[in-house]
NUNU-626337 format. One line per 5 residues: number of its first residue (from 0); for each residue x, y, z of C-alpha. Coordinates in steps of 0.5 Angstrom, whole numbers. Example, Ala and Ser with C-alpha at 12.3 -4.5 7.8 and 13.67 -1.06 7.14 Angstrom:
<nodes>
0 = 25:-9:16 ~ 27:-2:14
</nodes>
This chain:
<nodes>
0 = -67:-33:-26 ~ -64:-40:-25 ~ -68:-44:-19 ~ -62:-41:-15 ~ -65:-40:-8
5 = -64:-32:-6 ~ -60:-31:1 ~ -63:-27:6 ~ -58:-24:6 ~ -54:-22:-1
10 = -48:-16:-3 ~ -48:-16:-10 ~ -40:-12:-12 ~ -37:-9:-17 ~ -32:-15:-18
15 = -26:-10:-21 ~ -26:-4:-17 ~ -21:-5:-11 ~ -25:-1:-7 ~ -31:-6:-7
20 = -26:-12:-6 ~ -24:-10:-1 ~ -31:-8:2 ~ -33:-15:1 ~ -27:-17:5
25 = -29:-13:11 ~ -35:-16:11 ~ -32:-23:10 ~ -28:-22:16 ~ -34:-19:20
30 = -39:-23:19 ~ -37:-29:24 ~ -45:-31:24 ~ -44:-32:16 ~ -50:-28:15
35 = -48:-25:8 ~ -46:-29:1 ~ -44:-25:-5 ~ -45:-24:-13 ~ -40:-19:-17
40 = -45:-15:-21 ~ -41:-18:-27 ~ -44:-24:-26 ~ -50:-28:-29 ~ -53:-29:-23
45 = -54:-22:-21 ~ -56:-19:-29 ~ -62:-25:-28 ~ -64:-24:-21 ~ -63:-16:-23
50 = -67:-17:-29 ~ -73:-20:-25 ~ -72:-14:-21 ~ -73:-10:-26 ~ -67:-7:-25
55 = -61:-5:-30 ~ -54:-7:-28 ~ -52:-2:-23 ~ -44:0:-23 ~ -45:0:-15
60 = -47:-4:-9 ~ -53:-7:-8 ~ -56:-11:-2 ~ -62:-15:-2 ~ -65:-17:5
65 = -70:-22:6 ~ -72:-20:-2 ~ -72:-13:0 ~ -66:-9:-4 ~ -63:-2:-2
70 = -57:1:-6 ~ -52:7:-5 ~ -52:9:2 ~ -57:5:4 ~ -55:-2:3
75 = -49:0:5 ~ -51:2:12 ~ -57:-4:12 ~ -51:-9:13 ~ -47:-6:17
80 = -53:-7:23 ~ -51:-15:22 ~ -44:-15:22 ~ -41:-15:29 ~ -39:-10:34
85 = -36:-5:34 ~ -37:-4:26 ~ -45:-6:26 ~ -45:2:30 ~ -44:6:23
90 = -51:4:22 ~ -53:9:25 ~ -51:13:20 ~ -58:12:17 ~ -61:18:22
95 = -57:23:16 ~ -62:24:10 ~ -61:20:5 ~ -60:26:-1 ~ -54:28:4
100 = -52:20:5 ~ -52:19:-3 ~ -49:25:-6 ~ -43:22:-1 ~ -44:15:-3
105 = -45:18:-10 ~ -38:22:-10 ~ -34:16:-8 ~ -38:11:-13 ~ -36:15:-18
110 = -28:16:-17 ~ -27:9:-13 ~ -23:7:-20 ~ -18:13:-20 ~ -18:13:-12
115 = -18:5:-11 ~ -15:2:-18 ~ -19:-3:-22 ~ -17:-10:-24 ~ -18:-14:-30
120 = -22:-19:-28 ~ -26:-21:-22 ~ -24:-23:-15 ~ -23:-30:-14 ~ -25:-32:-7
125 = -21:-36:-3 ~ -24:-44:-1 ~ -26:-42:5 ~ -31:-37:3 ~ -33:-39:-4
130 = -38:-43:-2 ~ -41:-36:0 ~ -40:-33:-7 ~ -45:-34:-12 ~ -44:-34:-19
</nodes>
């Protein structure tokens, strides 16, 4: 892994899918602290800091908070709590069991390109947010 310091607070997306773009925006327009920074699962940066992880590449989103990572449903509601109000209430989803959480969370990641569409190449963040974009 690059001497890159890892953000307390990092989302790594599906950079094609149209449903994860549009996710990080979300996130972008709701996170007024500037809590989060970013990394496509396609990118360099994230295939090292997963391989240090021991992780393979997953195909959905993954948060690592404070060095700590959640996936599926987990990571979702895990970052919400830090966006603003009123969005940061859906963390209390966290209360449902997890094998109920992921089987949701499992069946949306699974039809997210045939619901949402897919790109061919990753987005391209605007100049002001790429500085929360690593790569």
């Amino acid at each position: 892994m690059s001497s890159q310091k890892i953000p307390d607070h990092l989302l790594l997306f599906d950079g094609v899918c149209n449903l994860c773009n549009a996710s990080v925006r979300f996130v972008l327009r709701h996170d007024k602290k500037e809590r989060f920074f970013f990394s496509s699962l396609q990118s360099d940066f994230a295939g090292k800091l997963l391989s240090g992880y021991n992780i393979s590449r997953p195909s959905s989103v993954i948060y690592i908070e404070h060095g700590r990572i959640y996936t599926n449903s987990t990571a979702v509601l895990r970052a919400v709590r830090h966006l603003r109000f009123p969005v940061n209430c859906l963390c209390a989803l966290i209360i449902i069991p997890p094998f109920i959480r992921n089987a949701v969370y499992r069946i949306i990641a699974s039809k997210r390109y045939a619901w949402f569409g897919r790109r061919s190449e990753c987005m391209v963040p605007g100049k002001r947010v790429k500085h929360r974009f690593l790569e």
